[in-house]
LUMKOLBA-250811 format. One record per residue (C-alpha): y, z, x. Coordinates in pm, whole numbers, plus 50000, padded with zeros to 5 digits. Example, Ala and Ser with C-alpha at 12.3 -4.5 7.8 and 13.67 -1.06 7.14 Angstrom:
// LUMKOLBA-250811
495505078051230 498945071451367 
This chain:
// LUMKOLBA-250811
510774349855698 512654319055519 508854301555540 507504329755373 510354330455131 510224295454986 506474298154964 506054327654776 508944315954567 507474287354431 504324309754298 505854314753948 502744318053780 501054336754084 498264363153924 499204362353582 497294382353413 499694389253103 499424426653108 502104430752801 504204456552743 504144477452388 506484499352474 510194485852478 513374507252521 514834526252193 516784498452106 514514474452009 512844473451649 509734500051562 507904468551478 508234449951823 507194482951984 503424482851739 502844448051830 503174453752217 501344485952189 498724467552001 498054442152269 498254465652574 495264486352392 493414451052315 493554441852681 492374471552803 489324466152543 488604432752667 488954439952984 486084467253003 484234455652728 482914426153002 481204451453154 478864446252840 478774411452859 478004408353171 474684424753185 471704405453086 470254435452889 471494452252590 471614488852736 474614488652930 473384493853340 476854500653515 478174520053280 476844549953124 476684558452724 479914554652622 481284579852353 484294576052051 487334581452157 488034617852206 490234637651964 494154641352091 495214670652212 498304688052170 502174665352215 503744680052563 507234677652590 509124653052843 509464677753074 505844682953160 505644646353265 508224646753442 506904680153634 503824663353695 505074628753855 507294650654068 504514669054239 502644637554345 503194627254699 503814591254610 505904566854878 506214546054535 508754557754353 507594571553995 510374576453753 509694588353372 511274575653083 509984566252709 508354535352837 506004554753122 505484579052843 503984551952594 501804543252865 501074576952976 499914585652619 497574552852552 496024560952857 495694600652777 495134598552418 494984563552278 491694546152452 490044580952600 486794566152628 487694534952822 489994552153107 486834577553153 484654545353237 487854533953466 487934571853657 484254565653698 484444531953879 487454550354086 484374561954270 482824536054392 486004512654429 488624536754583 487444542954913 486574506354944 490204498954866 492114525754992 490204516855345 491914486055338 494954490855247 494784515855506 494264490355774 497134472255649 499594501855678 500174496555304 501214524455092 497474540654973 499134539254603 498764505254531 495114512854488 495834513654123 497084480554111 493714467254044 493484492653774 495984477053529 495004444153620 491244442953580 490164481053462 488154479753806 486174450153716 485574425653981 484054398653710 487314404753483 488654370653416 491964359253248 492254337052954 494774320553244 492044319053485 492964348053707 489364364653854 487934398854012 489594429654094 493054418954236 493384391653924 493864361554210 494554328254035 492654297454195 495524284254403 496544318554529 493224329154656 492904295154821 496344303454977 494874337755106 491564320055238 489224331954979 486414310054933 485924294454601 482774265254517 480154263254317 477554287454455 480624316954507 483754331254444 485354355654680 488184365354415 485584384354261 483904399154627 485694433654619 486344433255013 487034399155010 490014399154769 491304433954857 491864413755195 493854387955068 495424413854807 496854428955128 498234402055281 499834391854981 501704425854923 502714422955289 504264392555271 506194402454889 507474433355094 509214413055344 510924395855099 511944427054887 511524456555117 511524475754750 507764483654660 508304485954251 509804448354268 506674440354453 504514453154237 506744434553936 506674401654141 502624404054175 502394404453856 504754376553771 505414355454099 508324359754342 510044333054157 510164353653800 511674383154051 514064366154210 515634349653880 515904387153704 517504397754038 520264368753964 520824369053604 521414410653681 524094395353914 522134405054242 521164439954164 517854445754345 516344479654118 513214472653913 515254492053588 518374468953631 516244437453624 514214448653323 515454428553086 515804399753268 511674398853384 509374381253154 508224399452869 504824404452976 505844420853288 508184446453148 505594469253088 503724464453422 505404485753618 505454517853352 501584510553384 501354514153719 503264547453691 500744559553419 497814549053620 499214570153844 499664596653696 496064597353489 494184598153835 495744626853899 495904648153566 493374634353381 491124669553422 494414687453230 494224660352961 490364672552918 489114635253018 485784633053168 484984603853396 482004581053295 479004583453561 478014547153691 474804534653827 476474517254136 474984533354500 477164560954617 476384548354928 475614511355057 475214486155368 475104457455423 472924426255624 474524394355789 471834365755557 471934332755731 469714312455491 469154306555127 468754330554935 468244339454596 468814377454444 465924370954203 463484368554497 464844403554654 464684419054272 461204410054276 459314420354596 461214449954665 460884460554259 464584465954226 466504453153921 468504424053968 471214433553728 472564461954020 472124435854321 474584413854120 477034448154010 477094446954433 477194415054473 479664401054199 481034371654426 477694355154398 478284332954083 474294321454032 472794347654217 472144323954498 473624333354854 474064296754948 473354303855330 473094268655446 474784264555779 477304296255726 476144332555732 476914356755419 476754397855343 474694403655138 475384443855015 472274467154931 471854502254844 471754519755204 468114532455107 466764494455049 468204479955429 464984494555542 462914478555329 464694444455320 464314443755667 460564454255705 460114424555410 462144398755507 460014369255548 458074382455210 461474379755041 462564346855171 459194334055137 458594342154768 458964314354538 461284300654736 459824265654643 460864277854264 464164289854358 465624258954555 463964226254419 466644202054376 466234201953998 467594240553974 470484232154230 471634204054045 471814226453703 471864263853840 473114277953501 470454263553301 467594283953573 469664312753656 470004344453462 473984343253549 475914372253343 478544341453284 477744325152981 475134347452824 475474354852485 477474391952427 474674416852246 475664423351905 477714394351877 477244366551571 477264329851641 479764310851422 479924271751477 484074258151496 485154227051368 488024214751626 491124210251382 494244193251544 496474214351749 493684231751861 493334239952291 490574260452417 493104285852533 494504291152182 490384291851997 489614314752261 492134343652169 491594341751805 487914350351891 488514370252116 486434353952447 487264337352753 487674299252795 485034299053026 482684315452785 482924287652575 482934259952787 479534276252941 478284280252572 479304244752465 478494227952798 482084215352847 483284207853215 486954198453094 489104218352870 489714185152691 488394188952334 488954160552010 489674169551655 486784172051485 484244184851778 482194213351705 481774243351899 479304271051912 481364305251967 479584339951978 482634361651852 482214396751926 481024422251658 484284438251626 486294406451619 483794392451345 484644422151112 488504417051175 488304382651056 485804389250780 482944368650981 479574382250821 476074377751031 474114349950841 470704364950688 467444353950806 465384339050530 
């Protein structure tokens, strides 16, 4: 226990994914309230709006057509809230107060459209998770953890780094024995990282034995936890402690609750979940040499965008089979197939595929969702101007760090006063900052 203790207590930036909170208790200014509110409805933006991004074509594959937001219906009093969380069987405990209720009503009224593309990924992701979690004895409700921290999206990544589903920084998922190189990255393998998600919770929940100040401390490390717990002079309730978490974490917790309770009203609030393109059903094959997902795409005439939407942990579409056996996860109609074709598939172009000149430089061969250009987006071209960091050009323009080191070919997040840098700044974020698309003459 005391091992476990001092090592989760050192995480204090453990999966920080800076979910902030907009809503703050009554006594705090109207204006602080707008700006949090603000930035919890921006994340959630960014957040699914990589589903875009991420595809290589401009009509959207994962995701259906996604509509406005829908018109809000009529204000419910407190008490029909407060009906409604009482009548779910939750082992979590699910209080209401103004701060669920902000949350309840950005998810309900505020962004519509995006939490109907959410309840349609709850599909294909829930039983995945809830298996899990199942075979951890954890409480089935902490399936919507990975809601608030990704929006479902296992190739969500944090302007801190955090990656997939579960929002694992690097050293954590190391920690948890999730492999991370070149050719893959396990944080963003939905099984994978639900695994280690599980194991983390576990251990947090010997520490606490409280499952809403393990929820708070996976969003904001043990250490963060444990400080609020002392400066409340050892009080050990998630409300007492409020004030004394970080800021960004106030709010995680009233998210969670919302989450909650969306799943399971969202029919009364008349919201419609999105239908996806992912398999309803799938399988998968044990692959124990190199393989590339281009070379299945093409002799079984499947599209190569869905083999990577089921196969997110492969970072350049290469299954780098070399002396270690992979899954590799198929529609449960192509296993067939696959298997009739194997030597076809492994045999086609496979001279193309793994020359040493395409290893070396993957990204420059390999149609990797990672550092293609957003559709719609307009290229601007940044002079570096000093006290500039990535981290800080990257949130005025609203993309990751790693999108512009992949666009601007930097390995380092060392830049020099000066330095120019290519940014494609999405369409929305152009017409915020008054960016206008050059004409072609």
């Amino acid at each position: 226990m005391k091992a476990i203790r001092y090592i989760l207590g050192g995480l204090c930036l453990v999966l920080t994914f800076n979910t902030p909170v907009f809503a703050q208790v009554e006594s705090q200014s109207l204006n602080s309230d707008t700006i949090y509110e603000q930035r919890q409805i921006n994340q959630m933006d960014s957040l699914l709006y990589q589903w875009y991004i991420q595809q290589p074509n401009e009509d959207n594959n994962l995701v259906a057509d996604i509509e406005g937001d829908t018109i809000e219906g009529p204000e419910l009093p407190d008490s029909f809230y407060i009906k409604r969380l009482q009548t779910i069987n939750s082992l979590i405990d699910l209080p209401y107060n103004n701060i669920v209720r902000s949350f309840i009503k950005a998810y309900t009224e505020k962004k519509r459209d995006k939490v109907e593309v959410m309840l349609g990924l709850t599909d294909y992701y829930f039983p995945m998770i809830e298996e899990i979690l199942d075979m951890y004895q954890l409480p089935q409700e902490l399936r919507f953890l990975p809601v608030i921290e990704s929006a479902l999206n296992p190739r969500a990544v944090s302007r801190a780094g955090a990656t997939g589903l579960w929002q694992f920084m690097y050293g954590t998922g190391r920690m948890y024995n999730l492999t991370i190189n070149s050719f893959i990255d396990e944080r963003r393998d939905p099984l994978a990282a639900t695994h280690a998600a599980c194991r983390f919770l576990k251990d947090l929940y010997s520490i606490y034995g409280d499952w809403t100040l393990v929820i708070a401390a996976y969003n904001c490390g043990p250490a963060n936890v444990n400080k609020a717990i002392r400066r409340s002079g050892g009080k050990r309730n998630y409300w007492d402690i409020y004030y004394h978490l970080p800021r960004e974490t106030r709010g995680y917790v009233p998210a969670f609750i919302a989450a909650s309770y969306t799943y399971y009203f969202y029919k009364e609030h008349n919201l419609q979940p999105k239908p996806i393109t992912l398999p309803p059903a799938t399988d998968t094959i044990i692959v124990n040499n190199m393989l590339h997902l281009q070379q299945i795409a093409e002799v079984l005439d499947y599209p190569i965008e869905l083999l990577r939407d089921l196969n997110p942990q492969y970072k350049i579409d290469i299954i780098p089979a070399k002396g270690k056996s992979y899954v590799l996860r198929l529609p449960k109609e192509m296993v067939g197939p696959f298997l009739d074709r194997e030597k076809d598939i492994y045999a086609y172009k496979d001279s193309i595929f793994f020359n040493q000149k395409i290893l070396a430089n993957p990204s420059k061969y390999t149609a990797s969702y990672q550092y293609e250009v957003p559709p719609g987006s307009i290229r601007i071209v940044y002079k570096v101007k000093e006290g500039d960091v990535l981290g800080k050009i990257a949130e005025r323009y609203n993309v990751s760090v790693r999108q512009l080191k992949g666009w601007n070919n930097l390995h380092r997040n060392l830049i020099r006063v000066g330095q120019r840098l290519v940014i494609y700044v999405p369409e929305r974020t152009a017409t915020r900052l008054g960016i206008v698309r050059e004409k072609k003459s």
